[in-house]
N, C-alpha and C positions, 0 to 999 in steps of 0.2 A: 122319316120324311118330315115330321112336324120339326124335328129339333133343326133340321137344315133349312127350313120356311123361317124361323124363328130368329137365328142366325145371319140372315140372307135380308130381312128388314131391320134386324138392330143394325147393320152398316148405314143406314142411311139415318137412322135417328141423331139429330142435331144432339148435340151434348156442349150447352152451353160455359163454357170455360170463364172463371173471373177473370183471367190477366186480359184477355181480349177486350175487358171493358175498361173504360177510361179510369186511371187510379184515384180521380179527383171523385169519382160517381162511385159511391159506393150501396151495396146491394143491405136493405134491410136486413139486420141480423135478431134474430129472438135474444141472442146472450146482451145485446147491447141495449137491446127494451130493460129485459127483467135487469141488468147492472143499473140504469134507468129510476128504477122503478126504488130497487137496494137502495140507492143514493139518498132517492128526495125520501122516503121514508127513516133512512139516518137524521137527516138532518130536522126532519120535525119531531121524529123522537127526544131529539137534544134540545131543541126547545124546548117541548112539552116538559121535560123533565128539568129543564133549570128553571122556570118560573118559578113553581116555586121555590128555591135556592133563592132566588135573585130576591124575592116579599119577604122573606126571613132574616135576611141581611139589610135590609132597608129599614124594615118594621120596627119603632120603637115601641115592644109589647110588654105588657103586665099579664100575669095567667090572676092573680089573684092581690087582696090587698094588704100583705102580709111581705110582699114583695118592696115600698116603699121604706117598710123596720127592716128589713135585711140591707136594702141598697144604702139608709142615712147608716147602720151601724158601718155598716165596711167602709164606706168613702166620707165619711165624715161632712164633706159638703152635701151631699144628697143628691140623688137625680130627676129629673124631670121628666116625667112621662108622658109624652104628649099623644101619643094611641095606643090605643089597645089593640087584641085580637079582636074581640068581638063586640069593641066599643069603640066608637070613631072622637 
């Protein structure tokens, strides 16, 4: 008798269907948050990690001062160092 009581109210339970609703409104979805979520963390990861890429290619750096005999022997005009890593 429970199973036919049970039965006898699920007919009348609304069962909200999407197409009913306007296709312009759409209903929050958790996959579209967390793909959301995926994206902008992509792309500050890719920041984060080509800064520094981008200071290494910019930087005109000396690690030591042994590096100025190296640059006049190979290039014969010499190069000018104008910063360092750890000196400005």
């Amino acid at each position: 008798m429970k199973k036919a009581a049970f039965f006898s109210t699920l007919k009348y339970v609304g069962i909200p269907s999407p197409l009913t609703v306007n296709r312009n409104m759409r209903r929050f979805n958790m996959a579209e948050n967390d793909r959301k979520i995926f994206f902008s963390f992509n792309l500050f990861s890719i920041f984060l990690f080509t800064l520094p890429i981008i200071y290494l290619t910019k930087a005109n750096y000396k690690m030591c001062e042994e590096n100025e005999v190296v640059y006049n022997k190979l290039c014969g005009s010499g190069v000018n160092i104008t910063k360092g890593i750890f000196s400005n």
